[in-house]
C-alpha positions as CSV (number, residue, x, y, z in Angstrom):
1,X,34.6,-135.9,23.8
2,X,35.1,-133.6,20.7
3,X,37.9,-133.2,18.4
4,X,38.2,-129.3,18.8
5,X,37.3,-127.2,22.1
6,X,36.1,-123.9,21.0
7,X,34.5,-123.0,24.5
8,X,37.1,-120.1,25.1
9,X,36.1,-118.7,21.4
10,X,32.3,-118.1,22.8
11,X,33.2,-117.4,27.1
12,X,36.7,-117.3,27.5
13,X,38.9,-114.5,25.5
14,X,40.8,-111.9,27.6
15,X,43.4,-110.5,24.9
16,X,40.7,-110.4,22.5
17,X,36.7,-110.3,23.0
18,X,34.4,-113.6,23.5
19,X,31.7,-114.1,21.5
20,X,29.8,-113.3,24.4
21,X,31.1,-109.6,24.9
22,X,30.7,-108.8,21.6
23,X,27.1,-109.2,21.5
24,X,27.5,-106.7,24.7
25,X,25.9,-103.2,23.9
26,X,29.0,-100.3,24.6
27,X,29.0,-98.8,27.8
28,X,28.2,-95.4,26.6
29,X,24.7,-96.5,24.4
30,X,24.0,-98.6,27.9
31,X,24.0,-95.3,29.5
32,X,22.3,-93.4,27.2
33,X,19.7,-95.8,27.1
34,X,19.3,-95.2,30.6
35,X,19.2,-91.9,30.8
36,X,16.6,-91.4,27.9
37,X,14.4,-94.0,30.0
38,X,14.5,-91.4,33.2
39,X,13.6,-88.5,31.0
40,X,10.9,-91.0,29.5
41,X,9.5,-92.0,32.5
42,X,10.0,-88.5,34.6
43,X,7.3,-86.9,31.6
44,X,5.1,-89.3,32.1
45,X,5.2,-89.2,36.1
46,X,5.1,-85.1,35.7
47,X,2.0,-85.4,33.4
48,X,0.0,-88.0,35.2
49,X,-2.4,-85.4,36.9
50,X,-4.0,-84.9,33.5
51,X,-5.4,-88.7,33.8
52,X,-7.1,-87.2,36.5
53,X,-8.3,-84.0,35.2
54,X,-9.1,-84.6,31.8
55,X,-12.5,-86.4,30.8
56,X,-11.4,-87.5,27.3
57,X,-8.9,-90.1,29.2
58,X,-12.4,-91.9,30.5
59,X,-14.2,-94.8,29.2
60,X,-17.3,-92.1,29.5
61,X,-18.3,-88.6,31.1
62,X,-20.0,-90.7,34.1
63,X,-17.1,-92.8,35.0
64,X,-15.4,-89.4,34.6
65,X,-17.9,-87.8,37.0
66,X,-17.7,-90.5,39.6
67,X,-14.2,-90.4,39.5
68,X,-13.8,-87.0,40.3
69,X,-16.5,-87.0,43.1
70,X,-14.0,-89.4,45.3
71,X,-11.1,-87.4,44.0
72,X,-9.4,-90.3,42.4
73,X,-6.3,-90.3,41.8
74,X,-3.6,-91.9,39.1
75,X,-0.1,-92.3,39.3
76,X,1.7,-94.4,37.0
77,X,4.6,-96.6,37.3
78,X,6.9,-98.2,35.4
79,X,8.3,-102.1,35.0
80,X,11.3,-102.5,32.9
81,X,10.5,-106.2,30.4
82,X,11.7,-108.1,27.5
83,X,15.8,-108.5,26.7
84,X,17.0,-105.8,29.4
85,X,15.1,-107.3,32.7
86,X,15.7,-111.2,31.4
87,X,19.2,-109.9,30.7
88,X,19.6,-111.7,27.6
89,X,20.2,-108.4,25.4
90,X,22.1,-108.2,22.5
91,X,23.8,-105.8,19.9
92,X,22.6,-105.8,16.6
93,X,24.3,-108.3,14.4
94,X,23.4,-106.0,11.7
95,X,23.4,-102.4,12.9
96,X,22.4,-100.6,9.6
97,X,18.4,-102.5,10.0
98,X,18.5,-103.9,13.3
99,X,17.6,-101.7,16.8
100,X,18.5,-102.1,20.1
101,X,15.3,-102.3,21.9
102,X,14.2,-101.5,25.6
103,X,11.0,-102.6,26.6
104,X,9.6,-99.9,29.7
105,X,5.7,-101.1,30.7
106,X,4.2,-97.9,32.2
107,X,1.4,-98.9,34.8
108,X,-1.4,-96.8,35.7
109,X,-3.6,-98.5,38.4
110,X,-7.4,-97.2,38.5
111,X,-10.6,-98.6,39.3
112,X,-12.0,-101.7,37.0
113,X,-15.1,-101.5,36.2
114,X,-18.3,-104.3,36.4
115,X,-16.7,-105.7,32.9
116,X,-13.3,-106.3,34.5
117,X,-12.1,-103.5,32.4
118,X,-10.3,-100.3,33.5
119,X,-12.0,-97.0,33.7
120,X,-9.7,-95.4,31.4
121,X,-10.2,-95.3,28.0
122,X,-7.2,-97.4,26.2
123,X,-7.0,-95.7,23.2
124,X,-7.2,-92.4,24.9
125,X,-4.0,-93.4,27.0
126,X,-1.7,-93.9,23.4
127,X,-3.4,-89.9,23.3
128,X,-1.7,-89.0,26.6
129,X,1.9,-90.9,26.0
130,X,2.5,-89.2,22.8
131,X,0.9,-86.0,23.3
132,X,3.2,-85.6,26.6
133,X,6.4,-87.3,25.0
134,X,6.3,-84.3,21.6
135,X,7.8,-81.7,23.3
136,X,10.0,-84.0,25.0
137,X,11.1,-85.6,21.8
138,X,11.5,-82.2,20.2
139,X,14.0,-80.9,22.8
140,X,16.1,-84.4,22.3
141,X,16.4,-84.8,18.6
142,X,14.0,-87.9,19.0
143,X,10.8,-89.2,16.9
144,X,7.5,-90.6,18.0
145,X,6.3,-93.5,16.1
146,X,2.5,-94.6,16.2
147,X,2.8,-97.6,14.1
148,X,2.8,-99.7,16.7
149,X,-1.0,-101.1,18.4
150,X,0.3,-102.8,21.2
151,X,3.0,-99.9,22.5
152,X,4.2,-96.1,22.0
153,X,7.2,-96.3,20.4
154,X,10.5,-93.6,20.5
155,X,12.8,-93.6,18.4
156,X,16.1,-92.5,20.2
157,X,18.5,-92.5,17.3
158,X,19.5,-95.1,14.4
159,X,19.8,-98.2,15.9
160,X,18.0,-97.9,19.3
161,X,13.8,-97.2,20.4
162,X,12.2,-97.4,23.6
163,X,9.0,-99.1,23.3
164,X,6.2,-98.3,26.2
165,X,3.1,-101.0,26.7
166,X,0.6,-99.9,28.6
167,X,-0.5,-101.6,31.4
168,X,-3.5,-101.2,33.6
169,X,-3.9,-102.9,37.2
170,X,-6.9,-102.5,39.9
171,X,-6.0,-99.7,42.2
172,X,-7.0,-101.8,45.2
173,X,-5.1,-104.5,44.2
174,X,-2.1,-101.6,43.4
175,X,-2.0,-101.0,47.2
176,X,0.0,-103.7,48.0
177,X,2.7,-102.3,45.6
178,X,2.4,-99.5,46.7
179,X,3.3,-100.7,50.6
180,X,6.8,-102.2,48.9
181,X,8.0,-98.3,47.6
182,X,7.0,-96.5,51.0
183,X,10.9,-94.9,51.0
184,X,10.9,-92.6,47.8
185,X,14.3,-92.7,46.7
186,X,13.4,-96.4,45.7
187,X,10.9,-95.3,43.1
188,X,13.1,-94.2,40.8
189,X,14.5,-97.4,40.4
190,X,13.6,-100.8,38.3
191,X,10.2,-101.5,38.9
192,X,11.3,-105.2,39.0
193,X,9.6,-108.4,40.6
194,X,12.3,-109.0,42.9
195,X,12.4,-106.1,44.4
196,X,8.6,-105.6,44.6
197,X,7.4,-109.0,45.4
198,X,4.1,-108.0,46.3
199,X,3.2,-107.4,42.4
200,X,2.2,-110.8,42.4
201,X,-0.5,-110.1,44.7
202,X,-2.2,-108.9,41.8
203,X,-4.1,-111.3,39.7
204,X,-2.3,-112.0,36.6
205,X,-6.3,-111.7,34.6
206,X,-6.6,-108.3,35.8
207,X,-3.2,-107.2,34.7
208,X,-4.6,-105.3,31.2
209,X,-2.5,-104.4,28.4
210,X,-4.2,-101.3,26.6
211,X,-4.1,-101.5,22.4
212,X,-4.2,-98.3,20.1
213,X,-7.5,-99.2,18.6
214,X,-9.1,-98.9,21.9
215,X,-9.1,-102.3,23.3
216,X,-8.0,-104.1,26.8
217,X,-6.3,-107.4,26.3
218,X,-5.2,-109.6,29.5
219,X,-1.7,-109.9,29.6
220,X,0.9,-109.9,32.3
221,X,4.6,-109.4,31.6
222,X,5.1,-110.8,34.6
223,X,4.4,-113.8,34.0
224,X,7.1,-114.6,31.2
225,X,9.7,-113.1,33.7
226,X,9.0,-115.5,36.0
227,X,9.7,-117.9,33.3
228,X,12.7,-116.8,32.5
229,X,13.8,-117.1,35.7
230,X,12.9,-120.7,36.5
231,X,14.5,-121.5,33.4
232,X,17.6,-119.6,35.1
233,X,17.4,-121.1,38.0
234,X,16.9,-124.5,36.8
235,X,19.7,-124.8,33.9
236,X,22.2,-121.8,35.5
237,X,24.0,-119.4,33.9
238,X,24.6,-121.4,30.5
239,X,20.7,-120.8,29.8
240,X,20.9,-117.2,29.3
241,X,24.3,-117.9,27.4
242,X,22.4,-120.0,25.2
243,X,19.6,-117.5,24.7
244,X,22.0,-114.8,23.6
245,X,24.5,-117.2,21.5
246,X,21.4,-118.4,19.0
247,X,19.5,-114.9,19.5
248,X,23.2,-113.7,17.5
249,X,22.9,-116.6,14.9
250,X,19.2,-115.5,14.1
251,X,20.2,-111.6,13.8
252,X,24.0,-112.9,11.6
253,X,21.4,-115.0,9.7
254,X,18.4,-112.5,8.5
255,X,18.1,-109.3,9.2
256,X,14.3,-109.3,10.1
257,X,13.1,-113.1,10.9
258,X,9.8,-114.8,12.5
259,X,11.9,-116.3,15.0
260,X,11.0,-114.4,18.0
261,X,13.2,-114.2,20.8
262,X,10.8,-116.0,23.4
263,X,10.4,-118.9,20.5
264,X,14.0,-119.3,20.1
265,X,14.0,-119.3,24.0
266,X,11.6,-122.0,24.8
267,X,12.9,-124.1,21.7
268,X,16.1,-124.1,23.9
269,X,14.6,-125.1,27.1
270,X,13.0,-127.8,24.9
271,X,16.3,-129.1,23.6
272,X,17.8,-128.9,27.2
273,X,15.1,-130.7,28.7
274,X,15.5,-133.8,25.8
275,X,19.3,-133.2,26.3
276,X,19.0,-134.3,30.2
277,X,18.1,-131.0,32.0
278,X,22.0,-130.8,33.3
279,X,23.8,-128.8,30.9
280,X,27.8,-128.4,31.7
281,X,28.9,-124.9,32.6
282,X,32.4,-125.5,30.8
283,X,31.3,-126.3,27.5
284,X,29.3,-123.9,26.0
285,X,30.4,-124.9,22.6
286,X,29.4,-128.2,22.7
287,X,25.6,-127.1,23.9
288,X,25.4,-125.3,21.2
289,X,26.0,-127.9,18.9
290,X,23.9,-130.7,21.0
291,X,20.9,-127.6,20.8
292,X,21.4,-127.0,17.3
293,X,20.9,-130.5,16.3
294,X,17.5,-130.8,18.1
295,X,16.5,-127.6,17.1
296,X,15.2,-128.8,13.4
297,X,12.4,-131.2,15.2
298,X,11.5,-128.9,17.6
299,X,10.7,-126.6,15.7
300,X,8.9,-128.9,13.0
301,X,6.4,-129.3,15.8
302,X,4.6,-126.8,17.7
303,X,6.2,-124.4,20.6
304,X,3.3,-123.1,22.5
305,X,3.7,-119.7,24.5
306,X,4.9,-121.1,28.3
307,X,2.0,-118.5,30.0
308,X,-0.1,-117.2,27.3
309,X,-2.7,-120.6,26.6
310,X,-3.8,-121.8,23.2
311,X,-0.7,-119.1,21.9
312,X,1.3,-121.1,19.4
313,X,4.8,-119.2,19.1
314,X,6.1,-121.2,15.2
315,X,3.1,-120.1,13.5
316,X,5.0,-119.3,10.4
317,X,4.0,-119.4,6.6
318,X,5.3,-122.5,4.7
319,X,8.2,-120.4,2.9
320,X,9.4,-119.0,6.8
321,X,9.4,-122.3,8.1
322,X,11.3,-124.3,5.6
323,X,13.9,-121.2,5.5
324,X,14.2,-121.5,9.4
325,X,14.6,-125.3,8.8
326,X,17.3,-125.1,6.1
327,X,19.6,-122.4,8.5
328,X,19.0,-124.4,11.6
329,X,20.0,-127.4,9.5
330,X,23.1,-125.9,8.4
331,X,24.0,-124.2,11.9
332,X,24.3,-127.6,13.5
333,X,26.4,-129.1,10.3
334,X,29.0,-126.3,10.6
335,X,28.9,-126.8,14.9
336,X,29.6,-130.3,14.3
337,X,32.3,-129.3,11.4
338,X,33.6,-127.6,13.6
339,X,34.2,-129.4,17.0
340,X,33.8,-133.0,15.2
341,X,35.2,-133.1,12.0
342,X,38.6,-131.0,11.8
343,X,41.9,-131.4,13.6
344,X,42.6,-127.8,12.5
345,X,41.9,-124.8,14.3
346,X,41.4,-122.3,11.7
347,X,39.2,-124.7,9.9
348,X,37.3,-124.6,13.6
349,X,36.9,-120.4,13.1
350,X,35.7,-120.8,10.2
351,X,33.3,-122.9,10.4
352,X,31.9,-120.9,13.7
353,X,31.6,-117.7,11.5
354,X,29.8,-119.4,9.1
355,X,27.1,-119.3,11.4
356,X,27.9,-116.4,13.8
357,X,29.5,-114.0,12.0
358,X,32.8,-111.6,12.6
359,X,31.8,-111.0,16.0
360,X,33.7,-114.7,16.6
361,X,37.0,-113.7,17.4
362,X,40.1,-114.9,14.8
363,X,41.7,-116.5,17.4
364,X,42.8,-120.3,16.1
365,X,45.7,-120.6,19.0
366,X,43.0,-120.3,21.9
367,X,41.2,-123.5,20.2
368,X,42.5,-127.1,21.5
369,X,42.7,-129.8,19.8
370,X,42.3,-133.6,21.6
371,X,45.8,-135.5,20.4
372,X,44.6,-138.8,21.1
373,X,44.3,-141.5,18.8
374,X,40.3,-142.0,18.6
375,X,40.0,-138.2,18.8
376,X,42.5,-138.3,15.6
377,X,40.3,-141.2,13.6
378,X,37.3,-139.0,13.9
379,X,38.6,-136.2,12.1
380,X,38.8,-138.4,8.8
381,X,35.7,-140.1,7.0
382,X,35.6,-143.7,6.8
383,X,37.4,-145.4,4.5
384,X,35.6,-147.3,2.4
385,X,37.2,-151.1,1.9
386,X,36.0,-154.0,-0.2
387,X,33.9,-157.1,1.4
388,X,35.4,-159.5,1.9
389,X,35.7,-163.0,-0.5
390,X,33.9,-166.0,1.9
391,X,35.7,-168.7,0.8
392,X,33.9,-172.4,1.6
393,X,35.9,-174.4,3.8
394,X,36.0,-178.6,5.1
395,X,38.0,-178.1,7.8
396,X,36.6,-178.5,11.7
C-alpha cells in the first residue's frame, strides 16, 4: 500500500481533465485528420489506372508488355497502422516540434515475379504517390515531403503529416481480401485486420514494403498489430494506458528522442511480465511507478523487435543511452516521491509534473492520502539512533 493515491490524477478527473484526456488529440484535428485521409486515399484510388497504363511504373518494358497482354489490372488499398490503429495516440507534449502522425499503408496487389519481388518498380511507385498527391496538395494548402525512404510523406499543417508506406501483396493471394469487401460501401472504411480477417491469408514474407531508392524489403505491418493486440488482450486496458502514459513522459522529456514508441512498448510488456503478468486496473499510478523502476535494466539490456528477427529496437549511441538511463532513473525517483515518500498532496503534483508535465492536472484535493500509522512512518526517513553499549554481565 502507498502513502499517496494519485490514480484519479492519471484516469479519474471529471471537473477537470485526466492525464489521460489530455494527451487526447481535439475533436476537430481528429476530424480533420480524417477527412484529409479520404481525400488522400480517394486520389490515389482515382489515379490507380495509371499503374496499369503507364510502363515507367514496371520493373521493365516486358513485364510491362505481359502485363498488358492479360489486361492486368491494379487497384490499391489502404490499411490504417502505427499509434491510430493500436490506439495508443497521443498529442504532442511539445506542439511547436512535435507532429501528430497518422500512419495510412496504401496496398497495391500485382503479380510477384520468379524473385519473389513485385512487378512494379518500387521507386517508380514514390513517382506515382507524389506526382498524383501535387495538385491535390496545391488545392489544400499542403506540402509533399520526399525526405523520407521508407514512406511519402504530407504535410497537413504545423503539427500534423500523414505518412503513406507502400505496400505490395501477390494479387492471387489479394483475392481472398478481396472476397471480405464484396459490399462497396465497406471499402471506404478502415482497412483493418478485424474486419478483414482474411489478410492473414497472405504470407507475411510476401507482404513487400517498397523504399524510395528502388528497393523491396519484407515487412508486414500486420504483424506488429497483432502484437499489440495480444499484449491487449493479455494485460487489458491498463496496457494501452501504460503505452500512452510513458509515450507522454518521453515527448515532456525531449523533444526528439531514440526511444521509439514500439521500444518503449515492449520495454513495458517486459516490465509487466517481471511484475507478474496481472497488472490491477484501479491503480494506474502505482504501475507506473512499479514500470518505471524496472525500466533502467531493461533497457541496459537488449529489446529485440517482437516480429522483425535479429532487429534490436535499443540500438542507441553511448551518449543516447546513458541520457535515456539518467531520465528513466529520475522518472521512477519522483513516482516513488510521489506515492511513497510524502503525506502531502501538493508535494504528490509536483512531483508527477516533474516528469509529466502541465498536462497533470493541479488538482491536490482529488489525491488521498492513507491515515494509518505505518502509512504515516513511511513518509519520514529513518531516524538514525546510536548502537547500543553491550555491557558484560554474571548473572544467569
Amino acid at each position: 500500500m502507498t502513502l499517496a493515491n494519485a490514480h484519479p490524477i492519471f484516469v479519474g478527473l471529471k471537473k477537470n481533465l485526466s492525464y489521460l484526456a489530455q494527451l487526447n488529440i481535439e475533436d476537430e484535428e481528429h476530424h480533420k485528420l480524417m477527412e484529409a485521409r479520404t481525400i488522400i486515399r480517394k486520389a490515389l484510388r482515382d489515379a490507380s489506372s495509371r499503374l496499369e497504363n503507364e510502363k515507367r511504373f514496371w520493373r521493365d518494358s516486358t513485364v510491362f508488355a505481359a502485363a498488358k497482354q492479360v489486361a492486368e489490372t491494379v487497384a490499391v488499398k489502404f490499411l490504417m497502422q502505427g499509434s491510430f490503429a493500436y490506439r495508443t495516440l497521443n498529442s504532442p507534449a511539445k506542439p511547436n516540434c512535435q507532429e501528430i502522425d497518422l500512419d495510412d499503408g496504401m496496398y497495391v496487389p500485382v503479380r510477384f515475379m520468379q524473385d519473389s519481388h513485385p512487378a512494379l518498380a518500387a521507386g517508380s511507385l514514390f513517382t506515382f504517390v507524389e506526382e498524383t498527391l501535387s495538385p491535390v496538395c496545391n488545392e489544400n494548402g499542403w506540402e509533399l515531403d520526399s525526405s523520407k525512404n521508407t514512406c511519402a510523406r504530407v504535410r497537413l499543417w504545423k503539427g500534423a503529416h500523414v505518412d503513406i508506406p507502400i505496400y505490395s501483396v501477390p494479387e492471387d493471394k489479394y483475392r481472398l481480401m478481396k472476397s471480405a469487401i464484396a459490399d462497396a460501401r465497406m471499402a471506404s472504411i478502415s482497412f483493418t485486420a478485424d474486419k478483414f480477417p482474411s489478410m492473414a491469408a497472405i504470407p507475411t514474407n510476401l507482404v513487400m514494403l517498397a523504399q524510395r531508392d528502388g528497393k523491396w524489403i519484407q515487412s508486414d505491418p500486420k504483424q506488429l498489430h497483432d502484437w499489440v493486440e495480444a499484449r491487449s488482450a493479455r494485460y487489458g486496458p491498463v496496457f494501452r494506458r501504460l503505452c500512452r502514459f510513458f509515450k507522454g513522459w518521453r515527448d515532456h522529456t525531449w523533444e526528439n528522442s531514440p526511444l521509439s514508441s514500439i521500444c518503449l512498448m515492449c520495454a513495458i510488456d517486459a516490465a509487466l511480465i517481471e511484475l507478474g503478468g496481472n497488472p490491477g486496473d484501479d491503480r494506474d499510478d502505482v504501475q507506473i511507478m512499479e514500470v518505471a523502476k524496472l525500466l533502467p535494466d531493461i533497457f541496459r539490456g537488449e529489446i529485440n523487435n517482437p516480429v522483425v528477427e535479429g532487429s534490436c529496437l535499443n540500438g542507441w549511441s553511448d551518449a543516447d543511452r546513458n541520457e535515456i538511463l539518467k531520465s528513466t532513473e529520475a522518472l521512477a525517483d519522483e513516482m516513488e516521491g510521489a506515492l511513497e515518500r510524502t503525506g502531502h498532496p501538493d508535494i504528490v503534483i509536483d512531483h508527477l509534473r516533474n516528469v509529466f508535465g502541465r498536462r497533470i492536472s493541479n488538482r491536490p484535493d482529488i489525491i488521498t492520502i492513507a491515515n494509518d500509522t505505518a502509512s504515516s512512518v513511511r513518509a519520514f526517513p529513518a531516524a538514525t539512533v546510536p548502537t547500543p553499549k553491550i555491557i558484560n554481565s554474571n548473572s544467569g
